[in-house]
C-alpha positions as CSV (number, residue, x, y, z in Angstrom):
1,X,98.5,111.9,69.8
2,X,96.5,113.2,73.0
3,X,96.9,112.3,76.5
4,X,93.8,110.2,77.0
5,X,91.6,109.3,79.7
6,X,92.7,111.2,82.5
7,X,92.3,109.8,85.6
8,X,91.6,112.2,88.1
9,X,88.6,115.0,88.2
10,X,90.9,117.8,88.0
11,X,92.0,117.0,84.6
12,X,88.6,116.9,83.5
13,X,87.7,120.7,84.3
14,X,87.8,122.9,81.2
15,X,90.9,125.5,81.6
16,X,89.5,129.1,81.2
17,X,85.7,128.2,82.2
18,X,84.9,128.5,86.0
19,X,81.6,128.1,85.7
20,X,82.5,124.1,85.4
21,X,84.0,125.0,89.4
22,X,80.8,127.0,91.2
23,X,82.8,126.5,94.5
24,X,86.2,128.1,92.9
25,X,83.8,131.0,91.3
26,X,82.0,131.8,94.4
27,X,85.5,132.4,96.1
28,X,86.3,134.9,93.6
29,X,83.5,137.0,93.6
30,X,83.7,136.9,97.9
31,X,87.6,138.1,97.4
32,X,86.4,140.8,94.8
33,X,83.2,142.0,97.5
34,X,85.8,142.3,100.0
35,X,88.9,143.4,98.7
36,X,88.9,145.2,95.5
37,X,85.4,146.9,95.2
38,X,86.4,149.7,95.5
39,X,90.1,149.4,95.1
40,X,92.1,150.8,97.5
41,X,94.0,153.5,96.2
42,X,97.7,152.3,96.8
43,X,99.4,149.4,96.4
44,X,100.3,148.7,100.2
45,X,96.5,149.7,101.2
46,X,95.4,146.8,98.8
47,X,98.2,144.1,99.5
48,X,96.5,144.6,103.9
49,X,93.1,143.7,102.4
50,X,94.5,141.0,100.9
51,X,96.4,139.7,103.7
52,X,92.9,140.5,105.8
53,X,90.7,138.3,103.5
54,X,93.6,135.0,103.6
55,X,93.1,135.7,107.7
56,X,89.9,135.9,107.3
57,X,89.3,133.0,105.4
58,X,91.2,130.8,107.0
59,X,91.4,131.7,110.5
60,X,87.2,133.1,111.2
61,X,84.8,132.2,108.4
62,X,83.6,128.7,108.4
63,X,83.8,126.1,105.9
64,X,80.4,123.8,105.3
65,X,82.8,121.2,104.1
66,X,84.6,121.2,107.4
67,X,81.7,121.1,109.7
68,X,81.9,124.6,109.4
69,X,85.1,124.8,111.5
70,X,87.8,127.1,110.0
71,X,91.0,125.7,108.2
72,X,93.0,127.1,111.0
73,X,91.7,125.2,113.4
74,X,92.0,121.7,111.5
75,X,95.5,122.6,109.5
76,X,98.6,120.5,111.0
77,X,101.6,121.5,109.4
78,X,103.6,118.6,107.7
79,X,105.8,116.3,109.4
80,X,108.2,116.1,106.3
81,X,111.3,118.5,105.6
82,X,110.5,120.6,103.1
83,X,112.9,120.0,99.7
84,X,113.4,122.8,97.3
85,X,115.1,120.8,95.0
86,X,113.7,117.0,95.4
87,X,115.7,114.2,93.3
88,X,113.9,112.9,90.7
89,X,111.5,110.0,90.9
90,X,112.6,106.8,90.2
91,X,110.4,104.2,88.5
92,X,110.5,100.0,88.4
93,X,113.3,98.9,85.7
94,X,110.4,97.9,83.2
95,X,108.6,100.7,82.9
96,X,110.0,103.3,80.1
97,X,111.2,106.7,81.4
98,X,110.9,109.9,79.8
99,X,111.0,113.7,80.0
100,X,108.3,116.1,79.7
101,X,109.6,118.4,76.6
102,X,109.2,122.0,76.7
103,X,105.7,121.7,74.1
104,X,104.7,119.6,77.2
105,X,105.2,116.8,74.8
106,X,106.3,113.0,75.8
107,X,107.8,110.9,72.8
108,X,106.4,107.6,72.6
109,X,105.4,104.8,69.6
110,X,107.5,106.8,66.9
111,X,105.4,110.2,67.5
112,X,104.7,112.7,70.1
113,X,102.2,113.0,73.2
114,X,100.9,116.0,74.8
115,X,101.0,115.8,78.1
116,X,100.3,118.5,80.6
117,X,102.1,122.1,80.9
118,X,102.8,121.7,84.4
119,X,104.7,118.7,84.0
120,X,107.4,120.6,81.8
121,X,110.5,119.2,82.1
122,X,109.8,116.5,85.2
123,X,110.7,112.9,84.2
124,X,107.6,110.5,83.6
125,X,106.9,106.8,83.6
126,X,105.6,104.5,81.2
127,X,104.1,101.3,81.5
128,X,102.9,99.5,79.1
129,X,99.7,98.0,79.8
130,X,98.4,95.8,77.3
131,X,99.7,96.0,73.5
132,X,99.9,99.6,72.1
133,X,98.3,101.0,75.6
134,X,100.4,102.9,78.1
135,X,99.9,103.9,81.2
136,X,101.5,107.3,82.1
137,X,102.9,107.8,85.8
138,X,104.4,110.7,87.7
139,X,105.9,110.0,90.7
140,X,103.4,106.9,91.4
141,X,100.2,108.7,90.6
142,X,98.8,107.4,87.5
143,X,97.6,110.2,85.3
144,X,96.2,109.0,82.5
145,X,96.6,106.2,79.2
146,X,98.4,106.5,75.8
147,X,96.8,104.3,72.8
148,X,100.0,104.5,70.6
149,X,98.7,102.5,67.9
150,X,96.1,104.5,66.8
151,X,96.4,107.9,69.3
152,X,92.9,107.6,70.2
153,X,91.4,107.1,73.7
154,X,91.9,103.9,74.3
């Protein structure tokens, strides 16, 4: 059984083809024009054009979606503590709680689920939403549906 229907864009890119993210691949080949062609020729010369690019980026080149201001003059850092080690998320007494297995696998309906890899570990929520269909939560965000009677999209 597959994860199905996930709910947010992200999910839906293809891992291992950014052609599908034209934005992301345009990125890459700006950080490769101005850092690594030609590579500098030690370690510690190439970390400072790295470092120079994030500054640049972020601090002097505009960004079209931000009215081409730059992110450092829009970023406010967040008014919440940072927590290394946050508790884990609780969810309403009817839903069914699990943990992400280390195959990135949920057990549900008598069989297995794949998930998401970079859930591994982190407790999930089920809810079920109408006979045989589940709806899969992480901390409150919905992130997609299980059909558990026949482990198709539902």
């Amino acid at each position: 059984m597959r994860c199905a229907v996930p709910l947010n864009s992200a999910a839906a890119l293809h891992v291992g083809h950014p052609e599908n993210n034209p934005r992301h691949e345009r990125m890459h080949r700006t950080l490769k024009a101005r850092t690594a062609r030609p590579p500098c020729h030690t370690a510690a010369g190439q970390q400072r054009r790295f470092t120079d690019f994030v500054r640049w980026m972020n601090m002097v080149r505009g960004h079209e979606p931000l009215g081409m201001r730059c992110p450092g003059d829009v970023y406010v850092p967040s008014t919440r503590e940072w927590q290394p080690h946050p508790k884990e998320p609780e969810y309403p007494g009817h839903w069914e709680v699990r943990r992400i297995c280390r195959t990135a696998e949920v057990k549900i309906g008598g069989g297995m689920a794949f998930i998401t890899n970079a859930l591994h570990g982190e407790v999930v929520g089920l809810e079920e939403i109408v006979d045989g269909i589940w709806r899969l939560s992480y901390r409150m965000s919905a992130l997609c549906f299980l059909d558990v009677k026949s482990g198709h999209r539902p």
